[in-house]
Steps between C-alpha positions, in 0.01 A plus 500: 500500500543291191778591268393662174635193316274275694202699484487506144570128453189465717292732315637412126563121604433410149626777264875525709764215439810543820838417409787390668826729477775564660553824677783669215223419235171659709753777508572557156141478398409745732747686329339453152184584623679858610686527176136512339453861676816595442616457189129589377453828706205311580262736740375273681414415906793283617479325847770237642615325792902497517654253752629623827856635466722640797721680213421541110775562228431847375414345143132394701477833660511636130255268361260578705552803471485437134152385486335717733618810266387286179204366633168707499432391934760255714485302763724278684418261770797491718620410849417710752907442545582511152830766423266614254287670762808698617594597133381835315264330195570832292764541312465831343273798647255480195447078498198335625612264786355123535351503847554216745273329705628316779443139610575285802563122453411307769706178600443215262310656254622487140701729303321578184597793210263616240433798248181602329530743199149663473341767207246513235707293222722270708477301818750247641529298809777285666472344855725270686556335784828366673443257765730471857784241404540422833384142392793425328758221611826530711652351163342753262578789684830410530522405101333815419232358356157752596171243458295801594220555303471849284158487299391765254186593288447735270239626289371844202167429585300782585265366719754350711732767539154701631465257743841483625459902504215470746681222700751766563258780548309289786880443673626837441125598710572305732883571572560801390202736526633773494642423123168352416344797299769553325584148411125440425496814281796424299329156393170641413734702217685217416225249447614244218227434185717340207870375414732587311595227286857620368555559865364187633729294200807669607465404882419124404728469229787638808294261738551199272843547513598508780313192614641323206875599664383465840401044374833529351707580780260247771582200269857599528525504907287177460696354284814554745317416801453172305858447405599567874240306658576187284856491421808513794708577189625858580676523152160403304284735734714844435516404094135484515475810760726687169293376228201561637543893652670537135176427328259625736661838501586464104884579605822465234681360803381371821806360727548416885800464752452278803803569726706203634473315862821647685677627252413275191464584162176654435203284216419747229245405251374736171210476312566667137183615292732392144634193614786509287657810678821583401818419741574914554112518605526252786787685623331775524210395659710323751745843589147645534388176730806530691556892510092537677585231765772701642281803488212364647668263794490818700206643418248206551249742219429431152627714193321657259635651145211637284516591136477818331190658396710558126565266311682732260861427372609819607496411845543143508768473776476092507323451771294203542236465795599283764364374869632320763366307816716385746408151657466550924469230724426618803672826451790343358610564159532161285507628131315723240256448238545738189309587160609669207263656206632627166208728475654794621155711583416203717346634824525239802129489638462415874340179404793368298726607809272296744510210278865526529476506894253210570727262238794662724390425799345120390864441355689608866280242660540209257936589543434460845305190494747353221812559708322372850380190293871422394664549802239230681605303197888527577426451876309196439 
């Protein structure tokens, strides 16, 4: 059977534009598109398709949870292996519970998400897709670099969201039929006729957004890829790796340590939003550089440091959000990559963090090919 987000790019060929995203981003929209119930107490018929998961956090258990005591009906297409199916869905005695319906992938097929907000005065769609990346290269695999495709649609129209409703009636009939009349049921009740337009401004004003961040960051990794591709000069690839993570990410400070062949002093290069930085400021930023290095040489995981939620001066404690990647080659610890913000209710999203990783990872390999480059030099 056709996925829902191909099925409706069939039937609405001309009405539906696809994008592609990477995976963080599909995830964060489908997040918005949540939020909308949510923070509305919107009554509405919710149905999505979560990702297979072995184990959840807790914070996913509670979000469903979340929505299927806020929503008016909720479904959730899961694996039949899915945790999710082992976990009580109610939290208290009184809640309505989401209810799942399970699904079996077979081999090859694609992994695709969606969620479809349904009632009289709102109606939302997202779909996606996330192809197999078993295409990729030897040499991107190993550089960390995913050229899988994730494509995503989305849509308020009414008539569209019907007919992905009925797409999902027909498969529900035909997979599950013994959760057919109710599933059926709770869409006849649900059945979208108009849009909300305050609603519908405040998801695409969020969408906007994020896609606007999400071009921001891609020119960045392209822009490094570049530099590393076309330059054997390590020192000129890491100030550009700096300047570039700095901006993208809208950082005070952006610096990285590359540790030394055999015992050699390590290359550090810092990337300062006010160039003129004052002398006691690049100290800092280097104890900082130096101090996480240490830390993370053991741990081979990156580190997070949030802001507050207050920005009052009553409980401003100095802290200033920070994150730090460590550079692995092959398991092997070669360095960190660290950011700084002065904003101190900055939040690091999990697409800022992957950013982080994929420049991480790019910069281990081009260290690697620098230092194998040199040595043929010195033998030659």
């Amino acid at each position: 059977m056709l996925s829902l987000y191909h099925a409706l790019l069939a039937q609405h060929a001309r009405q539906l534009t696809s994008l592609a995203c990477a995976e963080q981003t599909i995830a964060q929209i489908h997040n918005y598109f949540e939020d909308v119930v949510l923070e509305n107490n919107l009554a509405a018929l919710v149905i999505e398709s979560l990702p297979f998961a072995a184990e959840r956090p807790m914070r996913d258990v509670a979000r469903v949870r979340e929505i299927g005591r806020t929503a008016c009906q909720a479904f959730f297409f899961v694996h039949e292996r899915d945790v999710l199916n082992e976990t009580s869905m109610r939290a208290r005695p009184h809640h309505r519970e989401p209810v799942l319906i399970k699904t079996s992938t077979h081999p090859g097929a694609l992994e695709e998400r969606f969620v479809v907000i349904a009632d009289a005065r709102f109606s939302a769609l997202l779909a996606s897709v996330r192809h197999s990346s078993n295409s990729n290269t030897s040499e991107e695999k190993e550089s960390g670099i995913d050229t899988a495709g994730d494509e995503v649609l989305w849509t308020f129209e009414p008539d569209i969201v019907y007919s992905a409703l009925e797409y999902l009636m027909a498969r529900v009939a035909a997979e599950r039929p013994l959760q057919s009349d109710a599933f059926s049921k709770a869409v006849r009740e649900s059945v979208p006729k108009a849009t909300s337009l305050q609603l519908t401004v405040s998801v695409t004003t969020k969408l906007a957004r994020l896609l606007q961040e999400q071009t921001g960051r891609e020119v960045a990794v392209n822009r490094i890829a570049t530099a590393i591709r076309s330059s054997l000069d390590l020192s000129s690839v890491l100030q550009t790796t700096v300047a570039e993570v700095g901006r993208a990410l809208k950082a005070q400070h952006c610096a990285l340590r590359v540790e030394g062949e055999h015992g050699g002093e390590p290359l550090t290069h810092c990337y300062f939003r006010d160039e003129a930085a004052e002398a006691c400021e690049q100290t800092e930023v280097m104890s900082d550089l130096n101090a996480y290095a240490v830390r993370l040489s053991g741990r081979h995981k990156h580190y997070i440091l949030d802001g507050r939620a207050s920005t009052d001066a009553a409980h401003d404690d100095g802290i200033r959000p920070l994150a730090a990647v460590p550079f692995l080659y092959r398991e092997r610890f070669m360095g960190i990559l660290m950011v700084r913000s002065d904003d101190q209710t900055r939040v690091w999203g999990e697409n800022e963090v992957l950013l982080m990783r994929t420049v991480a990872d790019q910069v281990a390999v081009a260290v690697v090919q620098a230092r194998l480059f040199a040595q043929m030099q010195q033998q030659a």
